[in-house]
N, C-alpha and C positions, 0 to 999 in steps of 0.2 A: 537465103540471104547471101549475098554477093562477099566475097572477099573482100572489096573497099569497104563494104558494109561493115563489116565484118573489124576490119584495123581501126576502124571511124570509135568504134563503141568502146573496143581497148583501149585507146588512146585517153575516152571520156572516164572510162574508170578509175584508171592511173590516177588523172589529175583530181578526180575526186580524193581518192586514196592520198594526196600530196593534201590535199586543204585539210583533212580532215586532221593530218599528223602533226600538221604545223598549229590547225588550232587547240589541238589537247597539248601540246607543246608549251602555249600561253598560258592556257590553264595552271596549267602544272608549275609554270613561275609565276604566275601569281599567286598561287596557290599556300606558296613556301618561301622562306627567304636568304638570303643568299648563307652559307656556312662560312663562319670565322676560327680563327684558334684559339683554344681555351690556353688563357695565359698565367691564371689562376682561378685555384678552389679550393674553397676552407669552409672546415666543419667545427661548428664552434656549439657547445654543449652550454647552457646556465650553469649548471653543477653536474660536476662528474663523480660525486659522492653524494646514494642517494640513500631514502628509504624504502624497507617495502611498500608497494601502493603509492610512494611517490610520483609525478607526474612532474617530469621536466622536457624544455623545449631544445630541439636542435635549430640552427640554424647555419644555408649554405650558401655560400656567397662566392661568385663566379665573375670573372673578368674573362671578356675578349679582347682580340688585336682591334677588332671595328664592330659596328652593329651588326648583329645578327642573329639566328637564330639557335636553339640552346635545349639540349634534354640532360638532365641531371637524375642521375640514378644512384640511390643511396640503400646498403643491403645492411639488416640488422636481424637480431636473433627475434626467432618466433615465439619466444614468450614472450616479449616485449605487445603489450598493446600499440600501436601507432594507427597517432588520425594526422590527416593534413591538415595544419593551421594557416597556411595563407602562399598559395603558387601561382599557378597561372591559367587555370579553368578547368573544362572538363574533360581535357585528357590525362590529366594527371590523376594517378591513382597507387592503392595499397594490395599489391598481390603477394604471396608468398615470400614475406620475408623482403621483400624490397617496395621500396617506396619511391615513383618516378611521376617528373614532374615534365612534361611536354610544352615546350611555344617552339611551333616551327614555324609562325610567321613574325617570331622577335626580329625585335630592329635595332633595337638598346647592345651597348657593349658591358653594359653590368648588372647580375642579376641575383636575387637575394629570393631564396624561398625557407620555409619553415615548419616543421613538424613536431609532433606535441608523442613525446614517448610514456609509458606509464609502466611500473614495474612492478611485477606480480607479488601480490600484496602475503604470500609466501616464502619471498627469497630468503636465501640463506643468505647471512652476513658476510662478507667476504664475496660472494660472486659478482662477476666481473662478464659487462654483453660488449661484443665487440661491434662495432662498424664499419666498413667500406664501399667506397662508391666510387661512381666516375663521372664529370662532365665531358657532354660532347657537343661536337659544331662541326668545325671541319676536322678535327682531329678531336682525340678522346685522352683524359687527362683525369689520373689517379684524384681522389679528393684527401687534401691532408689537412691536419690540426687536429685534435681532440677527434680522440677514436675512441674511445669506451667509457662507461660508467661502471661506476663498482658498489655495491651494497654495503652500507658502513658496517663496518664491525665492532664489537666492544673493545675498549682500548683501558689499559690497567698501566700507572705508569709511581714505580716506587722511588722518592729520594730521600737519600739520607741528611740529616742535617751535615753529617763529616763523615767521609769515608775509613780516617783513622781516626783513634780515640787512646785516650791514656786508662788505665785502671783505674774504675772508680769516675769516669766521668759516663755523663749521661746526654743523651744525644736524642733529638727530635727525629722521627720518620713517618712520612707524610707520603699516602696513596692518593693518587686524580685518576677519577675514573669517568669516563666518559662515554655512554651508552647510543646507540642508534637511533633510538627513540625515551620518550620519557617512559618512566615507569621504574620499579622496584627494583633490588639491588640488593647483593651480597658480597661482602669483599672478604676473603680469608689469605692470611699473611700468614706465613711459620718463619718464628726467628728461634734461634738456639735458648732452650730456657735459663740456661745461666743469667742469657740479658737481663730476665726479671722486668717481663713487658709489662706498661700500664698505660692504659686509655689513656690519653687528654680529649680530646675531639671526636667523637662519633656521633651515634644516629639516635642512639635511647638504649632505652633496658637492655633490650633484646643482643646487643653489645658484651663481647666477652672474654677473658682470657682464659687460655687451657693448656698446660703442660705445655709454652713456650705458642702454641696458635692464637694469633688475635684476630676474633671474626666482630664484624660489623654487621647487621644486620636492619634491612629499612624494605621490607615487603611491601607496604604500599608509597612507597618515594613515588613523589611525581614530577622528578625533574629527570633531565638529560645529563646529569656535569653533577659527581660529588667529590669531597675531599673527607678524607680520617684520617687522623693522626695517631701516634701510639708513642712513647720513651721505648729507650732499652737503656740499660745502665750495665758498664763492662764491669763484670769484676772484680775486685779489688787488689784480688792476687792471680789476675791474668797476667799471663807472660809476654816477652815481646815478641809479635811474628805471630801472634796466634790470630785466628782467621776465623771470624761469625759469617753463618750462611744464611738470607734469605731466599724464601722462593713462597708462591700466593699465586691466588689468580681471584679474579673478578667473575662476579658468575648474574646472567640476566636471564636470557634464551639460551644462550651455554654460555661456558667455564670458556674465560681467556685469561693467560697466562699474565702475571703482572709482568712488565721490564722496567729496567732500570738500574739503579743502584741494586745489587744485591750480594758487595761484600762487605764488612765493617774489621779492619786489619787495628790490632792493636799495637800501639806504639810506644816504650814508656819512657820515651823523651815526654818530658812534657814543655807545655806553649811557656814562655818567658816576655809578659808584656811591659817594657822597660819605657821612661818617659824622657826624653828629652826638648830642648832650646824653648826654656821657659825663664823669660826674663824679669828683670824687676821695673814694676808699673809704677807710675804716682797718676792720683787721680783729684779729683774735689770732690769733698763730701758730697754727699746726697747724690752724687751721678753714678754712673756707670762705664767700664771699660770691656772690649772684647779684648780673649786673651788667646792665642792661638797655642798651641803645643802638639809634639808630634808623640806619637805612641806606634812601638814597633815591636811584632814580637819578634823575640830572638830565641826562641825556644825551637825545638825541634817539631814540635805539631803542633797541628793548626786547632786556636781555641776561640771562645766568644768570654771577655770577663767585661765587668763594668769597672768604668774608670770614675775617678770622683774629682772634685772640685771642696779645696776647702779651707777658708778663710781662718785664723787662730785655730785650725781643728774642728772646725765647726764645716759640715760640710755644707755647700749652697748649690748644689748642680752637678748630677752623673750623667754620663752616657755610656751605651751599651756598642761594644766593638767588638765585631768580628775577624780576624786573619790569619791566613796561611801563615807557614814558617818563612820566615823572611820580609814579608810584606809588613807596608808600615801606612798608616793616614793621618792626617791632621786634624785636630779635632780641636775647635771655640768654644770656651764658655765664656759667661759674661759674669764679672767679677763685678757686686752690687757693693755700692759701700752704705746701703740704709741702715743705720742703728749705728755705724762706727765713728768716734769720734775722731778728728783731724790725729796723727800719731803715725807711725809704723807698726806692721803687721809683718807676720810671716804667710805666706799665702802658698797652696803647694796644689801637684796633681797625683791624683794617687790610683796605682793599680792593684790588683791581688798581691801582683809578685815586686812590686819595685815604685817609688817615687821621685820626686823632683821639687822643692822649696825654693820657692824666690820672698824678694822682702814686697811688702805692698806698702806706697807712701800714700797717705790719705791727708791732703790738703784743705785747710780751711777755704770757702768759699771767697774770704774776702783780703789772700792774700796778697794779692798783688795791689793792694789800694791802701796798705796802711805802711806803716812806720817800723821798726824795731818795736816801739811803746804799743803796737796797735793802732795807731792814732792815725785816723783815714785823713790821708793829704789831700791838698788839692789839686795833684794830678790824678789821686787816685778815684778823686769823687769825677772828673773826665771818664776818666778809665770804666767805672762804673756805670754811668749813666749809658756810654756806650755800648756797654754789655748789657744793660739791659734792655736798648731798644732793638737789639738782633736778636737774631732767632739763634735759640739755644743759648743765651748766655745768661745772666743772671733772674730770678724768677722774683714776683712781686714782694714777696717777703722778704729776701735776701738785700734786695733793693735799698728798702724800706727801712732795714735794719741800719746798709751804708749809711742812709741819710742821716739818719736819727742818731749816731754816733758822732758825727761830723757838724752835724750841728749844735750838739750837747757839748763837742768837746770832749769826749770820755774813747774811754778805749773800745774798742768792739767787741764784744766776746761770742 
C-alpha cells in the first residue's frame, strides 16, 4: 500500500471517528435534560407522632430556577418499612435506607413525590427515626421541614383544683391520662395521708385507697384519653408554710411519671368573698329585672364559695365563684317578682363570708294609668291601650282588668 494510500485511509477514519462522537453527542442530549438549581425542598410528614405499626405518608416537594431535570434522595432509618407511593417511574427505587427518586428527562420547574413509611409495630414509646436527604439538578440542596417522627408515649398530667389551701378545706385533683394506643390502664397517685384521700371519679371497684396511695384501675379500658379524680382535705390543724407532696405515675406498656401540679402549700389566710355596688331596683309586678353585682375576694387565698340571691330572705338564685386573692367578677341574677305583691322588699347578695341589702320596689302593673283613688283616667286608658299593643308591655289580662275598671268606674285593685 503506497503512503498516499496509506494518509487517504487515516484521514477516512478520523472523520469517521468525528460523526460518530458528534452523534452519541445528540444522543446524549436528548437523552437527558438540561440541570436547573434546586431553589427549594421540603419534607412534609402527615403526623410526626405515631404508633406502633402506624403507617404514615412523607411528602417532597421541590422547586427549580427553570424546568428541568431532578433526582431527590431522601435517607431514613432501616427499621422503618418504606414503599414509593407515587414519583416518577422506574428508576426510582428503595435501597439501603435511602429512597431515590430519578427524572432526568424532567422539564417541569416543580416537583412533588411521595412515600408511605410504616413503623415497626414493636417500637418503644418515645423512639424517635430521623430523616435527611437532598435534591439535585444543577446544584444539590439539603431537604428541610419535618425531619423525624416520634412514637407516642404515655402521657400522665396531674392538676390541682388550688395549689394552696386553708386548713380544713378540701380540694379537687384530677389526672388525664392519655395513652399511645387504646387499651387498659393503671393510674397510681401518692398524696401525704394526712390529706385523707377519697374517690369521686374513677373506673369501678377495682379503684382504691391505701395508706395515703389512690390507684385506679381499668384493665380492659378501651379507650386512648382517661380522666380520675380523687379530694384531699388539709388538715384542720395544718400550719402555715406546710408543704403536701405528690408524685404517681401512669402505667400501660410501662410506668410514666405523672406531671404537673404536684405541691399543695397551705396557707391559713383564708379567701374573704365581700359583695359590692348593689343598688336598689323598682320593678312591676309579675316581670323581672337583671341585677348585676360584683363579688371580690379580699382574702389572702384563693377559694370557690357560692353566693346567693335572696328576696325577704328567701333565696331565689346562687351561683358558684371561683378566685384568686385579689381578683373580683361580676356576677347577674334575675330578680323574679312572681308571688309578690306591689310594696317594698329588702332584697340582698350573700356570701359565706359577707353581704350586701338593697331595697326592692315592686310596682303595681297599672300604675301609671290611675289616679291617687286608683281610678284609671283617660290618659291612662291611651297609655294602656298602647302598652298593650307593643311588645313587652301590658299582657291580655292586665289589659282587660284596665278596661273593666274604667269602664265600671271603680278603682282597680
Amino acid at each position: 500500500m503506497t503512503s498516499n494510500t496509506t494518509t487517504r485511509m487515516r484521514g477516512v477514519f478520523l472523520a469517521a471517528l468525528m460523526v460518530v462522537s458528534v452523534f452519541a453527542g445528540s444522543i446524549a442530549f436528548a437523552g437527558s435534560a438540561a440541570a436547573q438549581d434546586v431553589t427549594d425542598a421540603t419534607r412534609s410528614i402527615d403526623s410526626t407522632q405515631v404508633q406502633p405499626g402506624e403507617t404514615v405518608q412523607v411528602t417532597v416537594d421541590v422547586t427549580l430556577s427553570e424546568g428541568g431535570s431532578i433526582q431527590i434522595a431522601d435517607n431514613f432509618n432501616e427499621e422503618l418499612d418504606v414503599t414509593i407511593a407515587d414519583g416518577f417511574g422506574g428508576l426510582d427505587n428503595v435501597n439501603n435506607g435511602t429512597v431515590t427518586f430519578n427524572n432526568p428527562t424532567g422539564t417541569s420547574s416543580s416537583y412533588s413525590v411521595t412515600y408511605n413509611v410504616t413503623v415497626p409495630s414493636n417500637a418503644t414509646p418515645g423512639t424517635s427515626y430521623a430523616f435527611d436527604g437532598t435534591a439535585q439538578s444543577n446544584n444539590q440542596t439539603a431537604i428541610t421541614g419535618d425531619s423525624q417522627i416520634t412514637v407516642a408515649e404515655v402521657e400522665g398530667t396531674r392538676t390541682l383544683e388550688h395549689t394552696t389551701a386553708y386548713p380544713g378545706q378540701t380540694i379537687a385533683v384530677s389526672i388525664d391520662a392519655d395513652l399511645p394506643q387504646a387499651g387498659g390502664i393503671q393510674i397510681v397517685d401518692n398524696a401525704d395521708p394526712a390529706l385523707n384521700a377519697t374517690i369521686i371519679d374513677g373506673f369501678g371497684s377495682l379503684d382504691n385507697v391505701q395508706n395515703g396511695t389512690v390507684t385506679f384501675n381499668n384493665p380492659v379500658g378501651t379507650s386512648s384519653s382517661y380522666t380520675a379524680t380523687y379530694e384531699v382535705t388539709v388538715p384542720s390543724n395544718a400550719t402555715n408554710g406546710t408543704v403536701y407532696n405528690f408524685d404517681g405515675y401512669v402505667q400501660a406498656d410501662a410506668d410514666t411519671a405523672i406531671t404537673g401540679d404536684s405541691r399543695l402549700t397551705v396557707e391559713t389566710a383564708l379567701p374573704n368573698f365581700t359583695v359590692s355596688n348593689l343598688d336598689d331596683i323598682s320593678v312591676t309586678d309579675g316581670s323581672s329585672i337583671d341585677v348585676p353585682v360584683t363579688v371580690t375576694n379580699a382574702g389572702g387565698l384563693a377559694g370557690n364559695q357560692t353566693v346567693e340571691l335572696r328576696v325577704n330572705g328567701t333565696v331565689q338564685a346562687t351561683r358558684t365563684v371561683d378566685l384568686d386573692p385579689g381578683d373580683w367578677t361580676n356576677v347577674t341574677f334575675t330578680v323574679d317578682t312572681d308571688g309578690l305583691d306591689p310594696g317594698t322588699y329588702t332584697y340582698g347578695v350573700y356570701t359565706e363570708d359577707a353581704n350586701r341589702t338593697a331595697t326592692l320596689t315592686v310596682e303595681a302593673y297599672y300604675t301609671d294609668y290611675v289616679n291617687d283613688q286608683n281610678m284609671v283616667t283617660d290618659a291612662g286608658l291611651n297609655d294602656a291601650i298602647s302598652s298593650y299593643l307593643s311588645s313587652g308591655g301590658l299582657d291580655s289580662a292586665q289589659f282587660n282588668a284596665v278596661i273593666s275598671a274604667y269602664l265600671t268606674e271603680e278603682p282597680i285593685a
